[in-house]
C-alpha positions as CSV (number, residue, x, y, z in Angstrom):
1,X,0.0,0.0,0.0
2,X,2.3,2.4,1.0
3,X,4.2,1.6,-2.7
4,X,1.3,2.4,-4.3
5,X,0.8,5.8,-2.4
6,X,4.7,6.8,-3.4
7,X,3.9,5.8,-7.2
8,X,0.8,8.0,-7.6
9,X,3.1,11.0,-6.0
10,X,5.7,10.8,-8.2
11,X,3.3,10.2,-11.2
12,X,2.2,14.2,-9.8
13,X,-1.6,12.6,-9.1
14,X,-2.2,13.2,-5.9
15,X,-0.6,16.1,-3.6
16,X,2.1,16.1,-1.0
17,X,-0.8,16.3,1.9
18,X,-2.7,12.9,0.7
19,X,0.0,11.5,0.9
20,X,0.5,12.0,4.7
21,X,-3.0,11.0,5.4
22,X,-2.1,8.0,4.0
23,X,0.8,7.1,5.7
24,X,-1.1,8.2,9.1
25,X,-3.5,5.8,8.6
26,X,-1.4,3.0,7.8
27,X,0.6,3.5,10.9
28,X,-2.8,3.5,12.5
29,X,-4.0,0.1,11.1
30,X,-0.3,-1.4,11.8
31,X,0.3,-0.2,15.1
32,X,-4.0,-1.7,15.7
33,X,-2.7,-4.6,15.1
34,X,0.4,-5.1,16.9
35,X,-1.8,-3.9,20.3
36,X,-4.6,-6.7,19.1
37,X,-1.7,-9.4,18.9
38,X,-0.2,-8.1,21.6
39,X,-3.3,-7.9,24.3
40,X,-2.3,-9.4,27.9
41,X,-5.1,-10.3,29.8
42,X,-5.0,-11.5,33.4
43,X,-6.5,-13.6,36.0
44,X,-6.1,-14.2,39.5
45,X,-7.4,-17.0,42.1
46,X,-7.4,-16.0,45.4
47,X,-8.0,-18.3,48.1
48,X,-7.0,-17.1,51.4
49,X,-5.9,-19.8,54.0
50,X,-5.6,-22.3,51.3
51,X,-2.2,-24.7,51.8
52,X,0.6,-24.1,50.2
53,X,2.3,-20.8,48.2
54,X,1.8,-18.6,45.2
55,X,5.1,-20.5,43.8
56,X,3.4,-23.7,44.3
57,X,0.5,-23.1,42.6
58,X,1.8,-21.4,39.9
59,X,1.7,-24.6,37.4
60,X,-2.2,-25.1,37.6
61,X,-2.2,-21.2,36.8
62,X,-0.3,-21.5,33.8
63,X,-2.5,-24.7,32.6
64,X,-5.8,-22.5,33.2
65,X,-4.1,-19.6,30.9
66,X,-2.5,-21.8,28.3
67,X,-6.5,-23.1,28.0
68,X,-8.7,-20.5,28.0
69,X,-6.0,-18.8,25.6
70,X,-6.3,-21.8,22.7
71,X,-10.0,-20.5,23.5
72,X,-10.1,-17.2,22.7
73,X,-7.1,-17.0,20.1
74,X,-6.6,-13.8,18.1
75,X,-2.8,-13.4,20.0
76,X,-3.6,-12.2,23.7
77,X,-1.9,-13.5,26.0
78,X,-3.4,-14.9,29.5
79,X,-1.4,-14.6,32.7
80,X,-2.7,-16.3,35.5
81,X,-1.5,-15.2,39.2
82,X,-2.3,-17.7,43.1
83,X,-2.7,-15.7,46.5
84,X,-3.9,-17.8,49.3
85,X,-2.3,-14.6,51.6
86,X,-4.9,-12.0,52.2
87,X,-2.5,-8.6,52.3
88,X,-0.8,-9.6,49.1
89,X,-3.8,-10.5,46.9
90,X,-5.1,-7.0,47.9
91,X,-1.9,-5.4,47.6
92,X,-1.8,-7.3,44.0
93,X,-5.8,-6.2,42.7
94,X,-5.3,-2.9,44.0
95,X,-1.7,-2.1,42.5
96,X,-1.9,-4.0,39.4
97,X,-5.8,-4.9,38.9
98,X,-6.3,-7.8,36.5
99,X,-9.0,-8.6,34.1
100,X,-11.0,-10.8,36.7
101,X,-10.6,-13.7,38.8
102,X,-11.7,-16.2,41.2
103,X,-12.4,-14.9,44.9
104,X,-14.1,-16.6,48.0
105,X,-17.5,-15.5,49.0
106,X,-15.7,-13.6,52.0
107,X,-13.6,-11.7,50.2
108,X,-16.4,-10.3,47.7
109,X,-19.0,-9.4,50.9
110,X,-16.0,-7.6,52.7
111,X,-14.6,-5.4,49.6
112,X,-16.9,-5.3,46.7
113,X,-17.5,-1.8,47.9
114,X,-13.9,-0.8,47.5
115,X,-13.1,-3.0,44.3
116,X,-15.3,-2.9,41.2
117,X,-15.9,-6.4,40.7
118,X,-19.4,-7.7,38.6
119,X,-19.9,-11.6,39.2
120,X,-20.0,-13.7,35.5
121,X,-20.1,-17.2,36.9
122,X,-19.4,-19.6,40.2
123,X,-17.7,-22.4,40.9
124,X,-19.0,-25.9,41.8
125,X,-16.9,-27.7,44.7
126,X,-18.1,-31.1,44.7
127,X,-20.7,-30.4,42.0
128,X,-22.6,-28.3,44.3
129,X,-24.0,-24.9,43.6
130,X,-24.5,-23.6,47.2
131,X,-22.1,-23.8,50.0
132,X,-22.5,-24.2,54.0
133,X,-20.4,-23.8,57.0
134,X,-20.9,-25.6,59.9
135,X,-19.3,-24.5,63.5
136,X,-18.0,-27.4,64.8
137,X,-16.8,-27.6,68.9
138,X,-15.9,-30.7,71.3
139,X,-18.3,-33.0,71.7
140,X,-19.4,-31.9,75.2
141,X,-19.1,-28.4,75.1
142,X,-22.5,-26.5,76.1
143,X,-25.3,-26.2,73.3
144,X,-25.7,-22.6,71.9
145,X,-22.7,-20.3,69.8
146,X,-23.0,-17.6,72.3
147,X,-21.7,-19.8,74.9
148,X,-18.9,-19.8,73.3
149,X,-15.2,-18.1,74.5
150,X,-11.5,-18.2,73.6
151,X,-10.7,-17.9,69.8
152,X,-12.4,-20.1,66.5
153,X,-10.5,-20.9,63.5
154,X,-11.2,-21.4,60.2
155,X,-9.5,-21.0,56.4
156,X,-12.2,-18.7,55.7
157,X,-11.8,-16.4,58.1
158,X,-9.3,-14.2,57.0
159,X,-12.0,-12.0,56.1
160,X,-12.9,-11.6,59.3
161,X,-15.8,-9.3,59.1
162,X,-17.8,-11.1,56.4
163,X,-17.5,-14.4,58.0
164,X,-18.9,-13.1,61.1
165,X,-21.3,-12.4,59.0
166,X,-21.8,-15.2,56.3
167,X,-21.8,-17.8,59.6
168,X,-23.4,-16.0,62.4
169,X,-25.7,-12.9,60.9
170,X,-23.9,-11.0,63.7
171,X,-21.0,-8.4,63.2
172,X,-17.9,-9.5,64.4
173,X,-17.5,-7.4,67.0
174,X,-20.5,-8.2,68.6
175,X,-19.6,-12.3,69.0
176,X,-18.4,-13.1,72.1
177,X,-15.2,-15.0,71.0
178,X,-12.1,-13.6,68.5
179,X,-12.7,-15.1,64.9
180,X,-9.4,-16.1,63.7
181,X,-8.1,-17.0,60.1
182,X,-5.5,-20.6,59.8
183,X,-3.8,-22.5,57.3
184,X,-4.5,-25.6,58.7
185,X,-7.8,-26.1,59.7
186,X,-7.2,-30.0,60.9
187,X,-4.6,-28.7,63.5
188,X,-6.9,-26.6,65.0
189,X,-9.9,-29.6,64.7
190,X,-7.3,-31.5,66.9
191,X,-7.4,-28.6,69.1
192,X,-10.3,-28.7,69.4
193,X,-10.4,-32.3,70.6
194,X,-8.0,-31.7,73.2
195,X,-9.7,-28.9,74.6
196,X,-6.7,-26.1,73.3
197,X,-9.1,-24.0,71.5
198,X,-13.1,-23.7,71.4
199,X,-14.0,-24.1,67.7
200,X,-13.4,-24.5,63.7
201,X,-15.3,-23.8,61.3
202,X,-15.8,-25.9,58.5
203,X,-16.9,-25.5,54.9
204,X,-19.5,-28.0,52.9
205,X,-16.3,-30.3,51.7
206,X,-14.4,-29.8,54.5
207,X,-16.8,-31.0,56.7
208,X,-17.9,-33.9,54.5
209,X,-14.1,-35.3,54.6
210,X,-13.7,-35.1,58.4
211,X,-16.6,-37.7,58.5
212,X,-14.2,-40.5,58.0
213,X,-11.8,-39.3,60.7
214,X,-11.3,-41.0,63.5
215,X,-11.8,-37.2,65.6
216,X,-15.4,-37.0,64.2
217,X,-16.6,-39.3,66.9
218,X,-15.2,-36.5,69.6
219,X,-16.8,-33.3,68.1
220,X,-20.1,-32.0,66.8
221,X,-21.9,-29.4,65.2
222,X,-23.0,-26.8,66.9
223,X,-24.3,-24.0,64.3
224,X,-24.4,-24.1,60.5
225,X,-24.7,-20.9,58.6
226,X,-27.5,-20.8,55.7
227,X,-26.9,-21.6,52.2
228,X,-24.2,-19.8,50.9
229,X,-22.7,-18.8,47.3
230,X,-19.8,-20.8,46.2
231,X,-16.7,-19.0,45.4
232,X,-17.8,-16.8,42.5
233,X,-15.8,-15.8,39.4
234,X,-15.5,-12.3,39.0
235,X,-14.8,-9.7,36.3
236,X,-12.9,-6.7,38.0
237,X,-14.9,-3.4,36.7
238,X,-17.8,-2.7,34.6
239,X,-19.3,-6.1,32.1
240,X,-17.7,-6.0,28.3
241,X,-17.5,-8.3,25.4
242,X,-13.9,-9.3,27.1
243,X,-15.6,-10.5,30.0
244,X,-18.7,-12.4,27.9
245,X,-15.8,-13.9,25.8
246,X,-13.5,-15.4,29.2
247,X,-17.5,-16.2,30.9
248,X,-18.8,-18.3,27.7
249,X,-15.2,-20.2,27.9
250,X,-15.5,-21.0,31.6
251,X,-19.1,-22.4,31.4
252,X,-18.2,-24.5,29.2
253,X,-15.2,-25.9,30.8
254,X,-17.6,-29.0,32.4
255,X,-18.5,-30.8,28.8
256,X,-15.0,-30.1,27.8
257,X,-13.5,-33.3,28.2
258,X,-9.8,-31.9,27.5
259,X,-10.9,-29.7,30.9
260,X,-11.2,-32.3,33.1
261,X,-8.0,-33.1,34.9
262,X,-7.6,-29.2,35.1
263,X,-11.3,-28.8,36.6
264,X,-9.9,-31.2,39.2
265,X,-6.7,-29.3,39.8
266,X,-9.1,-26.5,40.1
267,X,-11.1,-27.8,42.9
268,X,-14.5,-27.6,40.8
269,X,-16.7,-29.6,38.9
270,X,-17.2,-27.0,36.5
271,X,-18.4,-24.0,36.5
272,X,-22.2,-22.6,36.5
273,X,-24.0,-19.2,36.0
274,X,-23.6,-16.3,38.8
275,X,-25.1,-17.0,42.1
276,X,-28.4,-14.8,41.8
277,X,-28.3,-14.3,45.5
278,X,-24.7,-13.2,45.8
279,X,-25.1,-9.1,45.2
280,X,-26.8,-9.3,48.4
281,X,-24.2,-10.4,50.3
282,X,-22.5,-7.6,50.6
283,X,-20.9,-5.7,53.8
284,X,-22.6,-2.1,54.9
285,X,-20.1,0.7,54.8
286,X,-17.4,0.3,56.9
287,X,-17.8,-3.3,57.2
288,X,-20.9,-2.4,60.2
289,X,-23.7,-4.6,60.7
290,X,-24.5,-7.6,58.0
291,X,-27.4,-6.8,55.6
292,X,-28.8,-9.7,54.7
């Protein structure tokens, strides 16, 4: 094109000006193109109190980029980041906010307020699409959560606010006992048992797998929260065809045969449509009182 343009100039046929234009536009369409071939879009999964480390999880990242970018083609590049710290998945949305990701329920009620982040789809632990967290305390403590003293654990509870919340319809600084976030909620289950702490809380899979533990025989469940969203998958600011494009790909993931061992690394059984009830769980300002 641009030979054509230098032909027609020399031949006198068109001036000295249309010939600029020209060559304006064509740096326009080329440099289009490079940004198109070039677009980076990233993801994030944060799981607070999950085992492990960023570094760790970094190779189940890499597999969930590598297929949702054979998805959507057209030369963008998907990067795909782990945070099962609190501080530094904040510190990482807030400082360098990706394209969306996947967040626990606790983490959307406690800052959706202060982070832009529309819902597109939610996961499904176990093939279930509603979660519930059970309180679970030694076998012969006294009946009733308000009995309750001392400190209770639980990987969910790093957002502290929202799970006072989520579990108990009560803001946190009204319970009588210190909600307190852990890595290793089986520890503190044996604490429990031996009488070093007063409770754990459990999510719908975690609680299901302590069944066949030999500890389940000493402890029992003293409050279960109502049914709860599932971790939902988010988009980070206002809806656009970018996030249709990533949502279409993930709900699709479960009839994917080629997306089954990576489901499983995943922790889901696939992935469904947004939780209608989950825009209600939401914080007040200031993280003061629970709405719902």
């Amino acid at each position: 094109m641009r030979v054509i343009v230098v032909y027609f100039l020399r031949r006198g046929m068109i001036g000295r000006q249309l010939f600029v234009v020209c060559l304006v536009v064509i740096s326009i369409i080329v440099w289009a193109c490079h940004a198109i071939s070039g677009q980076v879009q990233d993801f994030v999964v944060i799981q607070s109190g999950q085992p492990g480390s960023s570094e760790e999880a970094q190779p189940v990242m890499d597999s969930l980029a590598d297929y949702i970018q054979k998805k959507i083609g057209h030369g963008v590049k998907v990067k795909g980041r782990y945070f099962n710290d609190l501080d530094k998945a904040l510190g990482f949305v807030r400082d360098d906010p990706p394209d969306w990701g996947i967040v626990r329920v606790g983490f959307y009620a406690q800052f959706v307020r202060g982070l832009p982040m529309t819902v597109m789809a939610s996961t499904r632990p176990g093939g279930f699409s509603k979660d519930m967290w059970h309180l679970v305390v030694k076998k012969n403590a006294p009946e009733g959560w308000r009995t309750i003293r001392g400190t209770v654990f639980g990987n969910m509870l790093f957002e502290t606010d929202a799970g006072a919340c989520l579990l108990f319809r009560a803001p946190n600084a009204d319970l009588p006992f210190k909600l307190k976030g852990t890595f290793h909620p089986l520890r503190s289950l044996r604490a429990v048992v031996r009488g070093k702490t007063s409770g754990v809380v459990l999510d719908r899979m975690q609680h299901e797998a302590i069944k066949a533990l030999p500890l389940a025989d000493k402890i029992k469940v003293m409050h279960s929260s109502g049914r709860l969203p599932t971790s939902p998958v988010v988009w980070f600011g206002p809806p656009n065809e970018r996030m249709k494009r990533v949502m279409t790909i993930l709900l699709g993931m479960g009839e994917d045969p080629d997306a089954g061992s990576l489901l499983k690394l995943l922790q889901t059984d696939g992935f469904g449509p947004a939780d209608a009830d989950l825009p209600k769980f939401r914080l007040n300002a200031e993280n003061k009182g629970c709405p719902w």
